[in-house]
N, C-alpha and C positions, 0 to 999 in steps of 0.2 A: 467766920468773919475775920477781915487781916486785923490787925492790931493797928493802932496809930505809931505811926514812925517814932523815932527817939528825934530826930534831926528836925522832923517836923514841929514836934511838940519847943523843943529849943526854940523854933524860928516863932514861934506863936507866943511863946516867953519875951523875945527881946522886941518883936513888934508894942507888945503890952508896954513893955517898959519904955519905950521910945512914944508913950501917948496913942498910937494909931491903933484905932479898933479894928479886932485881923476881921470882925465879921461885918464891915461896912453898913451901907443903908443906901436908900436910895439914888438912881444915877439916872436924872430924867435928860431926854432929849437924844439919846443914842441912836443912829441910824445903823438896820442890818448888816452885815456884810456885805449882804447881796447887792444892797442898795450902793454901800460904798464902792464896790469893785465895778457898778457901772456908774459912777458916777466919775470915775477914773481917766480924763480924756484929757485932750492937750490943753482947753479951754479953763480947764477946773483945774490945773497944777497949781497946788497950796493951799486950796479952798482947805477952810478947817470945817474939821471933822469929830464927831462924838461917835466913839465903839465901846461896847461893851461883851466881853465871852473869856472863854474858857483858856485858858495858857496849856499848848497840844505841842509846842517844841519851843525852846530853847538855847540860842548860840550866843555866846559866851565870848565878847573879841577886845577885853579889855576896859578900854575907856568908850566903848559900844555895847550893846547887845542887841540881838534882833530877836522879837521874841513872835509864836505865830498863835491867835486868838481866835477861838471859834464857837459862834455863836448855831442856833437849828438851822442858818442860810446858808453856812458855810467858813470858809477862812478867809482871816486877812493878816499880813506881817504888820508887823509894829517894830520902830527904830528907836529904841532908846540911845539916846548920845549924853558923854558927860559934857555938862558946859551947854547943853541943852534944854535940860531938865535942871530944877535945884541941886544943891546937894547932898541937902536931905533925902529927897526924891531919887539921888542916883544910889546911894547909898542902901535907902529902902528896898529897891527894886533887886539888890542882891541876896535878899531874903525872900524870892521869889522860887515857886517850884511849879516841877507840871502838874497840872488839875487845879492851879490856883485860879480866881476869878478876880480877871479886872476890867477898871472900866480908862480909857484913853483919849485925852486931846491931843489934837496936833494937826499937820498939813497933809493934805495927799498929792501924792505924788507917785511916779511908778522910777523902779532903783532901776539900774545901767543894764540887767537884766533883763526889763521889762516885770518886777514883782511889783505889784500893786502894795506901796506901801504907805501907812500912815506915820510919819517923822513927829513922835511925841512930845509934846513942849508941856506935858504933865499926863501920871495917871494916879488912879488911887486905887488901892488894893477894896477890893469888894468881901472877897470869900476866900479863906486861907483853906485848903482842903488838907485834911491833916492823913489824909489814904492816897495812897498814889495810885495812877491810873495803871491797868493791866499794861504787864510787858511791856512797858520803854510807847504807851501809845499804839500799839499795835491791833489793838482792840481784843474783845472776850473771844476765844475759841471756843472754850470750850459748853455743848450746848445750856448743858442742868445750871451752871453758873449764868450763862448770860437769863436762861426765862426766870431766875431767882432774883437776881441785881439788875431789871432793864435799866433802871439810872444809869448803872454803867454801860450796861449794851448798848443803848440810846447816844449817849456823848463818843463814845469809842468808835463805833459803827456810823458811820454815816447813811449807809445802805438803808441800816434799822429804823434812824429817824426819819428817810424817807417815805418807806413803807409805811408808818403811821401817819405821817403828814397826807401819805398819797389816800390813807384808809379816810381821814375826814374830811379831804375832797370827795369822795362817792358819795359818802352818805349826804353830801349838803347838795351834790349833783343828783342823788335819787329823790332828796325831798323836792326839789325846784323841778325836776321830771314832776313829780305825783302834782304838786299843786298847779302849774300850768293847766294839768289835764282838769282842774276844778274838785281835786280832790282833798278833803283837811286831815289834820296830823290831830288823834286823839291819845286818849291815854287811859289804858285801862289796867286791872285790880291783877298786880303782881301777887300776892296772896289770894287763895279763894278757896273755897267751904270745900269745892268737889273739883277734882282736878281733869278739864276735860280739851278739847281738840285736838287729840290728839292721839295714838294708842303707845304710851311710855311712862315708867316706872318714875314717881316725883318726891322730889326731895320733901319729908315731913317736917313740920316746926309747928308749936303752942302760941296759941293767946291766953294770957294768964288772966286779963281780966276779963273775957269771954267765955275762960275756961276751955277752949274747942278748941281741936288740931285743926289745921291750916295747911295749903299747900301752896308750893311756889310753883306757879303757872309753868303747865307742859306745853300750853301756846294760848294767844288771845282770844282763838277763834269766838268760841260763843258769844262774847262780851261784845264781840265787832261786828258780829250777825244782831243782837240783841240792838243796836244801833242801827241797822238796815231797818230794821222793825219801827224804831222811833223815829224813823223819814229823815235819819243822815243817809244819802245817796251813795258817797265816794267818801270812803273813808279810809285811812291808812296807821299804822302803827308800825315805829324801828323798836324794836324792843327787844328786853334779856328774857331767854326762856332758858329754863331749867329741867334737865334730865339726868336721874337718878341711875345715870349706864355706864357703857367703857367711854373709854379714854385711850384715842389712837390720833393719828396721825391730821385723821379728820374729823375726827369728835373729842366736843370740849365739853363737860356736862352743864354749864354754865355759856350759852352763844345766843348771838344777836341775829335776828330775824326780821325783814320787813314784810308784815303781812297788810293786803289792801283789799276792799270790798267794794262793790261797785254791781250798785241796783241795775235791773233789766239789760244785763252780760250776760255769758256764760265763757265756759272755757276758752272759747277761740280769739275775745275779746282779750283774758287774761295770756293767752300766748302773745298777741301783738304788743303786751304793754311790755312784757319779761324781752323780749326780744330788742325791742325800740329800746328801755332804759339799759342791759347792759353791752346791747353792741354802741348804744351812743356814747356811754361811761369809755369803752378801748378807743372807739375814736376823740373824743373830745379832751380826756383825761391823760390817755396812756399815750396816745397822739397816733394811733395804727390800729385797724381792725384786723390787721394780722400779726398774732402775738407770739410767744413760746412760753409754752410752762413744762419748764425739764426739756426731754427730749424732743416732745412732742409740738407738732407748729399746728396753730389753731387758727381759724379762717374765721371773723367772728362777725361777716356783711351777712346781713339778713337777704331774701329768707331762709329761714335753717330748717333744716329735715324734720319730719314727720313720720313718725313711723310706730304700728300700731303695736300695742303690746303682746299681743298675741303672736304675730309676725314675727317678732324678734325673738319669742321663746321659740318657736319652730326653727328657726335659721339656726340660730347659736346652741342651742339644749335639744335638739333634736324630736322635741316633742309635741302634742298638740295640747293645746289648751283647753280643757273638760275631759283630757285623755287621764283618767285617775289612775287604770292600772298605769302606763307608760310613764305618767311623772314618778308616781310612788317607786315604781323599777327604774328610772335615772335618778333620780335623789339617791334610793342604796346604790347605787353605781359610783359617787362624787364622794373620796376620800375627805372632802372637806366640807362634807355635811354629814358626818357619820354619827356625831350627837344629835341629830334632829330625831324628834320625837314620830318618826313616821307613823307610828299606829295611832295614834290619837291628835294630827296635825288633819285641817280640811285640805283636799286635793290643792286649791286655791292659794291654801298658805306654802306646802309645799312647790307650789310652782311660781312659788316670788322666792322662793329659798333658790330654786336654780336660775331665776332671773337674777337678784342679785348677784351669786355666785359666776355665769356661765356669760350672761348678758353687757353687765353694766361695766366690765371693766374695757369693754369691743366700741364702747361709745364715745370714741373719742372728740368727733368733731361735735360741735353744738348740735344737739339733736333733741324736738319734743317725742317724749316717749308717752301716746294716747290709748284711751277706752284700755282701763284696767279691769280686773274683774271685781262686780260687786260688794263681792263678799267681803273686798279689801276697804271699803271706802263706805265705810257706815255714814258719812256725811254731804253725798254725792249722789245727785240727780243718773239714776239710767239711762243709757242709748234708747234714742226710739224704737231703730231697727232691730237693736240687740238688749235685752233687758235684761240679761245678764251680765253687761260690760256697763260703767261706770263713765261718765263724761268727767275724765279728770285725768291731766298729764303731768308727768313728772321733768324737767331738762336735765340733760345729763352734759356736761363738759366735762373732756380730758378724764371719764370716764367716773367722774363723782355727779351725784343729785346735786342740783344747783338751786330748783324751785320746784313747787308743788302746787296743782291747782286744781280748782273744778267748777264745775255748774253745780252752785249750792243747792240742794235737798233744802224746799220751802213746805214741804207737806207735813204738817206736824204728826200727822198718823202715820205716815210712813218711818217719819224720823225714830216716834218711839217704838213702831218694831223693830227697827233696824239696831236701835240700842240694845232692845230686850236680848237681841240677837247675839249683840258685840260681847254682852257680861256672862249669857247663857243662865249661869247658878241665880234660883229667885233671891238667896240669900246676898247675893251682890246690887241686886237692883238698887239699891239706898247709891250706887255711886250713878246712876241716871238723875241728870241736869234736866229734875222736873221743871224749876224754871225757867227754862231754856223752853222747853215745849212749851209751855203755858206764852212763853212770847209770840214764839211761832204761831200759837193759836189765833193770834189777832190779826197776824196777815203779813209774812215776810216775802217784801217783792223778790223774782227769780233772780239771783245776782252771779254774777261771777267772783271767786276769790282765789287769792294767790297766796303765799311766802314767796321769797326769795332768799336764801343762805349767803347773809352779808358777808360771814367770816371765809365762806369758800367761794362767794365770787371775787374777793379780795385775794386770798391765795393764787386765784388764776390770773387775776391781772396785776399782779406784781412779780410772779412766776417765783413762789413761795411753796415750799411740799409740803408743809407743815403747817397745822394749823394752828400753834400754839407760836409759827415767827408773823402772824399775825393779830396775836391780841396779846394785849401791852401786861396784862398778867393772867398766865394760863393757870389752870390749876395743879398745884405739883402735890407729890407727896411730903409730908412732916421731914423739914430737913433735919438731920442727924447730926448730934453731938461730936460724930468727927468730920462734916462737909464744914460745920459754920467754923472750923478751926484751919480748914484749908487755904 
């Protein structure tokens, strides 16, 4: 952590001692910058004006200074003048620095240059920051410091604060999607006895006055089907789910998920909503449904590809799907599956090991990836024709899963085979969501259900690689007693 400056702490010294409190209080009535700089037209030369933001440069011209202030809308200059301001006021203002926060009256007007600026006839010091901002203003390069400090990433980077501004427009444009469609926003138990929708390793934590370990939800599902059951129809949840795995580029063990249920669907229903909500999000949002992330230019006008998953293992892995000797010989074939457990893996798992490896990185354009195999989707209604394949698709953009869905599995008899299935050891059954089935028992209508992966369809439409330059604190390792001295 940098130290507080010498120079600073002095100016924080003689501010004191001159009466002015360096850490201010309220400054009501301030209009954005945004607003100000349209507000900047021949009609409105001198109209007064209230700003408030951050001090990002500096010039220094004697019996003037112009100084430039910037609030999350942007910048605006400010003209300090002696003989303009008091002179106390002109005085004070030379104990000013960059990163300091003030708030500014005065006229607006645009300078001989055409700078939109506000000519101050008073401001007062808000926030004396006693750290100076990276590099002369330049903003954080480097990456482990900016996802440690966003405060500073955020004010430094402009880019940065947009990408979050742009992240809580989706999510308020995905909720006003769901509910037009007559769907509501519920809220279900972030902790839970038995950790299930999911097949992923969950972070453990205690209740002391329960006594019983607890798990932080690997996803909502059951809780949001147990809702179908008590005749909510359309139901929806953005929520934080929790996964006790790696940590790369595109996993965060802690990410946000919108998952939605929706009585007498099935999957094809839940491709038109995934489809509709985020090619509307590139058009209406991003302002284009032809976008780029990195190299790649992505086309994102509906409708988008279909393509079965078996099909794609053929094309790309060269193999057939129920083909066990032939998968089991390309898996040992794939240098970068050579820790897979082939002797003791089902044909099935192995051959989602060469579909993720062989397949998913070839899927670049918006594509549903359909009819998985069974075996994979303990939660998921069978093909009529094929009852070994699975009515559930995965979307792939720019060659990452994007959503997940299916025709939910309402047969509670089938459901508890399928689990006995999923755990195999009888000594594991204790982790079967018998009340899950017990709800199921009563009669859960055929639905369709979705997720969508908030934090990587946000990576794609801000054209972000990283999934940790979009969520405002990723999870990092214990920083070290020589970073926080850097």
């Amino acid at each position: 952590m940098p130290e507080h400056e010498d120079f600073r702490i002095e100016k924080l010294a003689r501010l004191r001692a001159g009466g002015i409190d360096p850490h201010g209080s309220r400054f009501p009535g301030a209009r954005s910058t945004e607003e100000i700089r349209n507000l900047c037209i021949p009609e409105n030369e001198g109209l007064p004006v209230r700003a408030a933001g951050r001090i990002t440069n500096i010039r220094w011209m004697g019996k003037a200074t112009f100084i430039d202030i910037q609030d999350w809308t942007g910048r605006v200059q400010v003209y300090i003048k002696k003989n303009k301001v008091s002179d106390a006021r002109f005085e004070e203002h030379k104990l000013l620095d960059l990163g300091d926060i003030i708030g500014v009256d005065g006229g607006l007007a645009k300078t001989k240059t055409g700078e939109v600026t506000i000519f101050a006839d008073n401001f007062t010091l808000l926030t004396k920051a006693l750290i100076s901002p990276p590099e002369k203003w330049h903003g954080l390069k480097d990456v482990e410091i900016r996802y440690r400090r966003r405060y500073v990433d955020l004010f430094t980077n402009p880019e940065v604060m947009r990408t979050f501004l742009l992240r809580s427009h989706i999510l308020r444009y995905i909720r006003n999607c769901m509910e037009k469609r007559g769907f509501v926003e519920v809220e279900t138990p972030m902790m839970q006895s038995i950790p299930g929708g999911a097949a992923a390793r969950p972070f453990i934590t205690h209740h002391n006055a329960l006594d019983m370990d607890l798990f932080l939800r690997v996803a909502p599902e059951l809780y949001l089907k147990r809702l179908l059951v008590g005749g909510m129809e359309r139901v929806f949840e953005i929520n934080r789910n929790f996964r006790n795995e790696g940590i790369s580029t595109r996993h965060n063990p802690e990410f946000t998920m919108m998952e939605a249920y929706q009585a007498y669907a099935d999957y094809t229903d839940m491709m038109e909503l995934t489809e509709s909500v985020i090619s509307g999000i590139a058009r209406d949002l991003i302002g284009s449904l032809r976008i780029s992330f990195g190299d790649i230019a992505l086309d994102m006008t509906p409708p988008w590809a279909r393509r079965c998953y078996s099909d794609l293992l053929q094309e790309y892995a060269g193999v057939r799907l129920g083909d066990s000797e032939a998968i089991t010989s390309r898996v040992r074939m794939e240098p970068a599956l050579a820790k897979v457990d082939v002797k003791n893996s089902h044909p099935d798992v192995l051959a989602n090991e060469l579909f993720e490896e062989l397949v998913e990185p070839r899927l670049s354009a918006p594509t549903f990836v359909i009819d998985y195999p069974k075996s994979l989707c303990p939660l998921t209604k069978a093909c009529a024709a094929e009852p070994e394949l699975a009515q559930r698709f995965e979307l792939y953009i720019a060659g990452m899963e994007c959503a997940n869905a299916y025709s939910e599995l309402n047969d509670p008899e089938e459901q508890e085979k399928r689990f006995v299935e999923q755990v195999g050891d009888a000594d594991e059954r204790e982790r079967i969501d018998r009340d899950f089935l017990d709800a199921q028992g009563y009669g859960m209508p055929p639905a369709g259900g979705l997720g969508i992966g908030i934090d990587r369809i946000v990576m794609i439409l801000t054209n972000n690689a990283s999934i940790r330059d979009v969520i405002l604190f990723p999870l990092l390792r214990r920083e070290t007693d020589e970073s926080k001295n850097e």
